[in-house]
Steps between C-alpha positions, in 0.01 A plus 500: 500500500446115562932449546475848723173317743728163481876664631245727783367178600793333538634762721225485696522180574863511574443818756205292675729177527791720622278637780338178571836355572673771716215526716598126637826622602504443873739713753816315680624476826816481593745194614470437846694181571829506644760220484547547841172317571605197305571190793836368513374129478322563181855671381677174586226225382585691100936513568384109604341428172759720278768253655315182374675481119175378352647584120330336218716387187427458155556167565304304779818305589691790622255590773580481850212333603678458910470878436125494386414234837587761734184726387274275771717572817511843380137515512433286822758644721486918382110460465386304813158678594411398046647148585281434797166700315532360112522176349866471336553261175870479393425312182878506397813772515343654235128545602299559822193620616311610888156528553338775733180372547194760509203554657255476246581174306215590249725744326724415226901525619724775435872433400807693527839398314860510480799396399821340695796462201675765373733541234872445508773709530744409279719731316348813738688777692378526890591735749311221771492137462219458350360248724633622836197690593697795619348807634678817344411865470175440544418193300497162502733333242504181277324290211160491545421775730310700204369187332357355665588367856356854623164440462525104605683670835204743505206331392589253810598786722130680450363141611710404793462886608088446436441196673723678793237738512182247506414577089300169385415570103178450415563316172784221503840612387728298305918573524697338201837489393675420217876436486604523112299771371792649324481213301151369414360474793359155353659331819400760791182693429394251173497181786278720756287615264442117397444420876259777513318421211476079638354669803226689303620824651391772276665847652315837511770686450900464425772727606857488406784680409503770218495866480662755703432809680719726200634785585625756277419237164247639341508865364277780560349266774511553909835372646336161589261278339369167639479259192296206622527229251177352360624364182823327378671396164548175387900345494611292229834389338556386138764310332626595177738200351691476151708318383769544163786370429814518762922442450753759498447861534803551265240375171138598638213419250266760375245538760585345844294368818605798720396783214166345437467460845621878508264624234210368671546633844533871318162435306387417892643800625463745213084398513362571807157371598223716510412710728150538696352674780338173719220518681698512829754782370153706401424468880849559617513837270139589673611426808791769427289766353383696794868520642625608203618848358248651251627400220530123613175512653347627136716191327404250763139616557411442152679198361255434250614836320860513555630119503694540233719766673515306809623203362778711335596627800503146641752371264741785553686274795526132550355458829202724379450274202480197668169638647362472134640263313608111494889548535742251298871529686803275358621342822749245384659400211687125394760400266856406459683465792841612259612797329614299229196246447186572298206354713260271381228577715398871626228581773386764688233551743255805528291580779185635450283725745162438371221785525141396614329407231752310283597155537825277540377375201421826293843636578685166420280530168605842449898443558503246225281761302758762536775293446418368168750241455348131526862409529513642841309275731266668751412329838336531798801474738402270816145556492380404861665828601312725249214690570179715359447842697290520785202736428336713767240377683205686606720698735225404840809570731646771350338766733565355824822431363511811373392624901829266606726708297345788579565482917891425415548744228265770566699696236466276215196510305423099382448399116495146326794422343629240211794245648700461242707256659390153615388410846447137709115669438477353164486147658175589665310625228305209477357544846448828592348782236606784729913554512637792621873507428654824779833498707439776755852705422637839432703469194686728262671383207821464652347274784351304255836441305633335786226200488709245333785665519765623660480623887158410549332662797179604697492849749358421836223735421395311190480164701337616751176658252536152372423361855182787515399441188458149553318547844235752311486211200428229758186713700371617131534209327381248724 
């Protein structure tokens, strides 16, 4: 009788949380802007910027930094209503920052972010060159259009357009831009952030790049979901070293560098790290819930009950997984340079995506746990560039944020989201407890293939919500 009272109870509960949740499903509307409607100058000022081969390199000394320089005449001569209004610091070709002052200094700044280098192209396929800017079929191609010139075009678009119009925001807004975040970021965001902090600015609210508008991603869900990021993993990279004896490959010893080196990264690989249901992928599934079909809304609703089917499902595919678990991935691999020579010395270097609530130090503590082979040395592989995650905050902006979204992509219902990727946001962290981590695109998987990749482009209609979206951010936000 007592089991039969406990199971009716449970499915009480689960048919009251099921409810619950649907009933905050709201209705859509549907997509009302045209491409038609987006201004030729703002279609030039982003070919402008896609032109400028801002490309960051593994190593500094490769940079084009004449390349990086023209960022400020980009900015003074497309933007000329923003250069006349804001302050403008150019603090070097890799960082700078304007000021739009407001009209109530009493209120703590708001700051909006991007990024100006993009990856390189080598070894890629393009129909376009990939920095020509051209304008085909409807998009705009080159490097950098998805990631993340678009919103550096746009964010500055929404402003020139606003201060056009008369808009004065009521809190001061901050502009900054970082020109190696596909590095570390340590040179572009990490020096502004410094500046900001000597300044004893303390910033309501961040808001970077992130999450997408996804469409057709997520099963059993409505065609488009807005993911606003409020949460991000951490980034680290390890070192794993060994050394055994070398010579000739034609007389190899017992155990060599490369197959200790070998059997360790399969221990690495073979044990994956937990995984966990965070805080901010509890919210995220919540968030999903009322949008869901019945049976996801009865999983979703009720995490507390079915958690450990969830997380199963979660680890069925990679990109899923990463949403609950710290990742390990073998990125490269060192030793001879001959066919014919035993090395010495092997190395490799895994990346880590760290979930919130672990440490850089936790997961280097658990690779050399895993491992279990003192003669395979474990370090923390340039450590200025690692990172813990980024919690949430107390999410204070994420309903007028949330109202943003909502006036661009009336068809998209909003839910917080889990970056698990690495933004210039990081670098802020310690001045600002609200970051909001959104880049204000339809994307489907193939769209998103293309970022870092191969024939990298953005639709006129996607650049031109980008423009709205940052004109709604702007009035909301400010």
């Amino acid at each position: 009788m007592v089991v039969i009272i406990f199971l009716c109870a449970v499915v009480l509960v689960c048919a009251v949380r099921t409810v619950v949740f649907g009933m905050k499903r709201r209705t859509f509307s549907a997509d009302t802007l045209k491409a038609a409607a987006l201004d030729p100058k703002d279609l030039e000022r982003l070919r402008k910027l896609v032109r400028i081969k801002s490309v960051s390199h593994q190593n500094p000394e490769d940079r084009d930094l004449a390349e990086f320089r023209k960022i400020k005449g980009w900015i003074t001569g497309e933007y000329p209503r923003l250069a006349r209004t804001c302050e403008l610091h150019f603090e070097s070709p890799l960082c700078c920052y304007l000021i739009w002052k407001g009209s109530n200094p009493s209120l703590k700044p708001g700051l909006f972010c991007a990024h100006y280098d993009v990856v390189g192209t080598e070894g890629q396929r393009w129909t376009m060159d990939p920095f020509g800017g051209d304008l085909f079929d409807g998009y705009v191609w080159g490097r950098g259009t998805l990631d993340t010139k678009c919103t550096m075009a746009g964010m500055l678009c929404a402003a020139e357009a606003l201060i056009g119009e008369g808009f004065v925001p009521e809190r001061t807004l901050y502009f900054a831009f970082g020109g190696d975040e596909e590095q570390t970021g340590n040179e572009g965001a990490g020096t502004l952030s410094r500046i900001f902090e000597e300044k004893g600015l303390f910033f309501d609210y961040v808001l970077d790049e992130g999450s997408i508008v996804a469409k057709d991603m997520i099963p059993g869900m409505p065609a488009h979901i807005a993911l606003i990021g409020i949460a991000e993993k951490g980034i680290a990279k390890f070192r794993l070293k060994t050394a055994c004896t070398g010579g000739h490959a034609a007389h190899p010893p017992r155990v060599t560098a490369a197959g200790r080196l070998a059997r360790a990264l399969y221990r690495l690989e073979r044990k994956k790290a937990p995984l966990g249901l965070t805080k901010e992928v509890r919210l995220f599934l919540e968030g999903l819930a009322p949008y869901g079909s019945l049976a996801l809304r009865i999983l979703f609703s009720n995490l507390w009950l079915f958690k450990p089917v969830i997380l199963l499902f979660f680890s069925l595919k990679p990109k899923m997984a990463a949403v609950v678990r710290t990742t390990r991935s073998i990125t490269v691999m060192r030793g001879s340079d001959k066919d014919n020579v035993l090395p010495q010395n092997a190395e490799a270097i895994i990346n880590c995506r760290i979930l919130p609530g672990d440490t850089v130090i936790r997961a280097l503590e658990t690779c050399r746990r895993v491992i279990k082979d003192r003669r395979v040395e474990v370090l923390a592989d340039d450590p200025g560039s690692n990172f813990d995650p980024k919690r949430a905050g107390s999410l204070k902006y994420f309903k007028p944020l949330c109202a943003a979204v909502g006036a661009v992509f009336p068809y998209a219902p909003a839910v917080p989201h889990l970056v698990t990727a690495t933004t210039d946001s990081k670098q802020y962290a310690d001045i600002s407890s609200e970051i909001y981590r959104f880049v204000p695109l339809v994307l489907d998987e193939e769209e998103v293939d293309r970022i870092h990749g191969s024939d990298e482009r953005i639709s006129l209609i996607n650049y031109y919500r980008c423009i709205v979206f940052f004109k709604e951010a702007l009035r909301s936000l400010s």
